[in-house]
N, C-alpha and C positions, 0 to 999 in steps of 0.2 A: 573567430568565425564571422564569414561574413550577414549581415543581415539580413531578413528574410522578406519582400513583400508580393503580394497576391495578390495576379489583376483577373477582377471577374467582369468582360465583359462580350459581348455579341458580336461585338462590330471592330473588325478586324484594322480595320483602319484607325481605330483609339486605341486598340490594346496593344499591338506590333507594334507602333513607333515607341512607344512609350515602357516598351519591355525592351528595346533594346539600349534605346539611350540608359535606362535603368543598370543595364549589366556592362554597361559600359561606363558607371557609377559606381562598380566594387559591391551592388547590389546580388543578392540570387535573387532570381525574379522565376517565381509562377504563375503559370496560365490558364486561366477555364473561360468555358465559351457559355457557360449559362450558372444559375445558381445553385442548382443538384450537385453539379462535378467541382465549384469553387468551396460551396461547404465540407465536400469529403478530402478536397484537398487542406484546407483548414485543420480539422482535426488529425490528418495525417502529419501536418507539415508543423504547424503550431507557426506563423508566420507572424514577425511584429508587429504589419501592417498589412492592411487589407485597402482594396479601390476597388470600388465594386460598382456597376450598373444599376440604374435604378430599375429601369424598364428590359425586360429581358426573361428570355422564356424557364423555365423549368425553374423556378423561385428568383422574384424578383427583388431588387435589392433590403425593400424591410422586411422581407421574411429572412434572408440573409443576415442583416442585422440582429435578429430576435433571436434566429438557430445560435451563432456564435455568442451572443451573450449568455446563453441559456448553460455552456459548457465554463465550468470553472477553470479550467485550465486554458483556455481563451482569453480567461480576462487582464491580461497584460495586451492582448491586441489593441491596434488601434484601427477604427475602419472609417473608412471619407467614404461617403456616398457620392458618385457622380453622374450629373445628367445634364440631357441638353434643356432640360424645363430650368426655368427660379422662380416656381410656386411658394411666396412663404407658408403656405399649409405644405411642402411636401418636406420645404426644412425641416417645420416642427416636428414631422410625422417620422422624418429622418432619426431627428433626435431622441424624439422617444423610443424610438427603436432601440435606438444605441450607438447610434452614429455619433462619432466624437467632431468632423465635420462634413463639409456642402460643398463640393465645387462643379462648377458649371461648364459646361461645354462649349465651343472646342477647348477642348485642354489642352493649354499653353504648356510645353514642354518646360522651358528656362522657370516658369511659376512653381512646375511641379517641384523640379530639382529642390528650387528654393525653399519650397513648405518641406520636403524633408530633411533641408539640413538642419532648418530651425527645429524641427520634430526631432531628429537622429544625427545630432552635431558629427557622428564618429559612425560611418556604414559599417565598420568594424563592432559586433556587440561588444563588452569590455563586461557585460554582466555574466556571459556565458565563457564558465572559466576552458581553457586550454582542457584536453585531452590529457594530459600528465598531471596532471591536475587534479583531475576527478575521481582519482581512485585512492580507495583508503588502503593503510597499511596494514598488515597482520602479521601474527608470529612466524616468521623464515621456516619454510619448508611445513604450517601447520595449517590448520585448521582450528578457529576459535570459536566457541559458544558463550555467551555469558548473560546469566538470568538476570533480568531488570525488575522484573514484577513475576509474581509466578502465585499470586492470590485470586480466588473465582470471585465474582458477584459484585462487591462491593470492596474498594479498598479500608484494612484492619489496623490502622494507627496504634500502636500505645505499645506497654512494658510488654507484654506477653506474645508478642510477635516478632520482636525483635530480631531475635533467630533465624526464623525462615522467612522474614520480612512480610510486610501487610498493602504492597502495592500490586497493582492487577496487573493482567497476561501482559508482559513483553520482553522477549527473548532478544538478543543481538548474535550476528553470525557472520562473521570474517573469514572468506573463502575463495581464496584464486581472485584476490584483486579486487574482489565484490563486497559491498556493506550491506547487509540484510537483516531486514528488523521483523521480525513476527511479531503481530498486534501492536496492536496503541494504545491500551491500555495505560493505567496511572505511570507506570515503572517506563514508558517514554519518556519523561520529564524529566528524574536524572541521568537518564542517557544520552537526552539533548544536552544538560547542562556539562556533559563528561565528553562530548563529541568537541560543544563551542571551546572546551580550558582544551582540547588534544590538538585541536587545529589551528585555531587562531584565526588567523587572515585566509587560510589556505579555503579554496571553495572544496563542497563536501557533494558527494554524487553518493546515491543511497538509493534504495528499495525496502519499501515497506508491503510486507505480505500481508493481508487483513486476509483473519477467515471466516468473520463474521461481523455483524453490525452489530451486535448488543452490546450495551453500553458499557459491561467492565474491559470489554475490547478495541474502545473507539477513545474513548474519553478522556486520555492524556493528551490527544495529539494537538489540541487549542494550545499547552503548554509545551510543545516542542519546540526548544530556540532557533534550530536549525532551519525550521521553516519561515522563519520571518529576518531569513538574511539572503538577500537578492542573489548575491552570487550561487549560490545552493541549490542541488537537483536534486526533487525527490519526486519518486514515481511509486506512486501507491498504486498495488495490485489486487484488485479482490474479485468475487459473481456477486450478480446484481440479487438484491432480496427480493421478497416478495410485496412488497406494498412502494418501494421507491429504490432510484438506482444507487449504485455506490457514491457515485459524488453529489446526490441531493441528502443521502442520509449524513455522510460526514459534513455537508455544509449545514445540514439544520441545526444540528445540537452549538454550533456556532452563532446562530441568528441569534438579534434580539429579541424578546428583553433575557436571555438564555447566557451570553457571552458577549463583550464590547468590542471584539475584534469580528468580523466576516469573514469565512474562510478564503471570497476572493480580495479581500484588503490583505492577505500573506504576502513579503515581499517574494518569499522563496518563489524558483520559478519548481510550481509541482505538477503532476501531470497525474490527472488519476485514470484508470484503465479497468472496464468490465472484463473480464476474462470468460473466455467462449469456448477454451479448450486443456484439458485435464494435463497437457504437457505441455512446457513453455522451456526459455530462457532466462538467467538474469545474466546478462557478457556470457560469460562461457560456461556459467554453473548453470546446471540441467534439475530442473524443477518437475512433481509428478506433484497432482496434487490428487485426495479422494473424496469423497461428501461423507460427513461423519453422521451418526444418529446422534441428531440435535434440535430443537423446535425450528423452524426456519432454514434456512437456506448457509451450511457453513461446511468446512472444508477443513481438514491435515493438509500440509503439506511433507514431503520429505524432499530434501536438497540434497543431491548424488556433488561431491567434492573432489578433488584427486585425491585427498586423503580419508576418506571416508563419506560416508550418509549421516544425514541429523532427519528421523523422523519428528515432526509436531502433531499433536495430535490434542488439541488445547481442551476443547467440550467434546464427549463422546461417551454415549452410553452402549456397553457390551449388554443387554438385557435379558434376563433368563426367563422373562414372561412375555406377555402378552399382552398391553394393556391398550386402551386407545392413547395414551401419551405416548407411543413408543411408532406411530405415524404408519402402524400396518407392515410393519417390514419384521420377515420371519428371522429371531436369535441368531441362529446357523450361517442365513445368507448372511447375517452383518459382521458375523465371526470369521467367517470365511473370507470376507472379502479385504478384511483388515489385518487380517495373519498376511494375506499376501502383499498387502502393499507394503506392511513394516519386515517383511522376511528379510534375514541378516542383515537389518539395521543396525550402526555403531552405536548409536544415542538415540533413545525413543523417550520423548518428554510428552509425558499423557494424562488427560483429566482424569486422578484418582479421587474424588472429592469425600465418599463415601468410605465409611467401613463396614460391615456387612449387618451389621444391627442397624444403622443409620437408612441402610439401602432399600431395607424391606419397605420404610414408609417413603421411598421415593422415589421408586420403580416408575419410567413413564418421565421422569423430567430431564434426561436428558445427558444425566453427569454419570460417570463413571464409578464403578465399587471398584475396593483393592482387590480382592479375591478374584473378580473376570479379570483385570487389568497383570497381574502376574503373568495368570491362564495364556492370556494373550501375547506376553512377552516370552514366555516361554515355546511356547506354539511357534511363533515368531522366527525364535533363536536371539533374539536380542542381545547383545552384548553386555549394554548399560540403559538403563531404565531409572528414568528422572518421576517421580509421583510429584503431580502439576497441579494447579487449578485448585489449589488448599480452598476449604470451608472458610466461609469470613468466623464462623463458631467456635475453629477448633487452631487452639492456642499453641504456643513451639513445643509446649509436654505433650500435646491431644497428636499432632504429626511427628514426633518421635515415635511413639508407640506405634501407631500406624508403620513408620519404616521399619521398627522390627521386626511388627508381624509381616508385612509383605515380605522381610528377607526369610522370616521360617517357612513363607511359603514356598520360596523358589527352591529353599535348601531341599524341605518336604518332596518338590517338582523331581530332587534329583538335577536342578540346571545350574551353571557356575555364571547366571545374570549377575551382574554387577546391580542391585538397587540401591536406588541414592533418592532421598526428598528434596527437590526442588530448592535452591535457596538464593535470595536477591545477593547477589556479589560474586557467588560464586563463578570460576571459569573452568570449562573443560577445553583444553589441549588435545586434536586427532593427530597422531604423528602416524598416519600410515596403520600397522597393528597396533601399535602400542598409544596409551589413551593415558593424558595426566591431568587430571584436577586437582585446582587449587583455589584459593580466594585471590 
């Protein structure tokens, strides 16, 4: 691919010559004629390099410098300020911006060349791997799921989890060409380690769903290898919370004295993205996402496949009362509107946390009983129903028992739902009707 640079400036007579000798260097080269339209080209474009005006109307070049540093996935750019001043107060003022350097006006076409090929020896990136490249494999003619973490709260180490594993939310999901990872939670970190031994040298193109920012769903991904291997694309997708955006909550739990790495010292080149609308993309797999009843601002997704649907549905309280924890939103409407988003779902993996003695004292918090969670799959029509989001309290006996009563319930229901407990290793296989799991 060729390499990307972005000239922000006014005067037509510095940016024209120098944009075309540029593409006539194997460069792509972008244009804006003030600093409003070069920052949204910026975050559209993700460009290596930025040249940017100092003086110039609708954000002049240190506000420029400030907005792109401000976005984490910016921070592999490089931006030169230029102007026809050499105030040593506007260098420094350049530099604190963010300005990596200063060059002064007129700009000498043969100087520019030059400073980029010492900056970009190769206008070719060699970091951003090929098209063929970027896509992971999956089972011929299937559809894969495979639980990484599938623990609530707190990840649960030791002898008595062994079974259904004690690392938190993160699903993996191989579909038509696409790698998708739901949460980031602990159970990201052997998934990266299982990614780096699968691939090797090959570069890795991925999407990560986030459906919320609490921390048993955030908090692996400082230890994900994949992100700290340059040639590597991942594009984390989540809505903004309510106190800060998606990419200031995932870089804080990063900063120090918290973590030794910054989320923008990752070599990975990753791109994180607010999401604005309840239907998306990831390549050609079709994403429906819904707002679950949960403290804050979080989200199910379900992924439409040619082989089938995977609803997720990580934190989600069905509530049969009323309380002020339950955020004023009437039982019914929340039942209602979740029967329809999971209706003949293949796989619906859902926060069962409770079981229904447990539930009465925590009505209002947010997590799911087994008893709604059935109701709901059945209502549903669900085919297979995965009980998710285990208690960090409740040991591989305490969630066995749990599976069997939720299977009397469905049996009781009269529905022939396939329920199965959530367990780290395990894989379901979508071949179309027919569904195989296995470890």
């Amino acid at each position: 691919m060729k390499r990307t640079i972005l000239l922000i400036d006014d005067d037509e007579l510095c940016r024209v010559p120098a944009a075309e000798m540029l593409r006539c260097s194997e460069w792509n080269v972008l244009e804006a004629e003030n600093g409003e339209h070069g920052i949204e080209l910026a975050l559209r474009y993700r460009p290596d390099i930025i040249l940017c005006d100092l003086l110039m109307p609708r954000g002049n070049g240190f506000q420029v410098c400030r907005t792109v540093r401000e976005h984490i996935e910016l921070r592999h750019t490089k931006i030169m300020v230029v102007s026809a001043r050499d105030y040593p107060a506007d260098r420094e003022s350049a530099k604190e911006a963010g300005a990596d350097g200063y060059i002064v006006k007129p700009l000498d076409l043969d100087e520019l060349k030059g400073m980029l090929v010492r900056m970009f020896p190769n206008p070719i990136d060699a970091t951003k791997p090929p098209e063929a490249e970027k896509r992971a494999e999956i089972p011929e003619g299937g559809t894969r799921l495979r639980f990484w973490g599938v623990r609530g709260s707190i990840p649960t180490p030791g002898p008595t989890t062994v079974h259904y594993g004690g690392n938190t939310s993160c699903v993996e999901v191989r579909a038509d060409g696409e790698l998708i990872v739901l949460d980031a939670g602990t159970g990201i970190r052997p998934l990266g380690q299982s990614l780096a031994r699968e691939f090797g040298e090959q570069a890795i193109s991925l999407t990560v769903l986030i459906s919320h920012t609490h921390w048993d769903h955030i908090q692996g991904f400082p230890f994900f290898l994949p992100a700290y291997n340059a040639r590597n694309r991942l594009r984390i997708l989540g809505y903004e919370g309510a106190r800060a955006g998606l990419a200031a909550t995932l870089a804080g739990q990063m900063e120090s004295p918290y973590f030794p790495i910054a989320l923008k010292q990752m070599p990975g080149n990753i791109v994180i993205e607010e999401l604005r609308e309840m239907h998306f993309k990831v390549g050609s797999v079709r994403v429906e996402a819904c707002f679950s009843n949960h403290p804050g601002v979080c989200v199910g997704y379900r992924i439409f496949t040619s082989e089938g649907s995977i609803t997720y549905l990580p934190d989600n309280e069905l509530s049969t009362e009323i309380t002020p924890g339950c955020n004023g939103v009437e039982p019914c409407s929340i039942e209602a509107k979740l029967t329809e988003f999971i209706k003949d779902t293949d796989v619906l993996v859902i926060d069962s946390q409770y079981d229904r003695e447990e539930y009465r004292s925590h009505v209002g918090w947010g997590h799911g009983c087994v008893d709604d969670v059935v109701r709901l799959a059945v209502a549903g029509r669900v085919k297979r129903l995965y009980l998710f989001h285990h208690d960090p309290a409740h040991d591989d006996t305490f969630v066995t028992k749990m599976l069997a009563y939720a299977r009397q319930l469905a049996r009781d229901a009269g529905s022939d739902v396939e329920v199965e407990a959530a367990r780290e290793g395990e894989t379901v296989v979508l071949h179309g009707a027919a569904k195989v799991s296995g470890t």
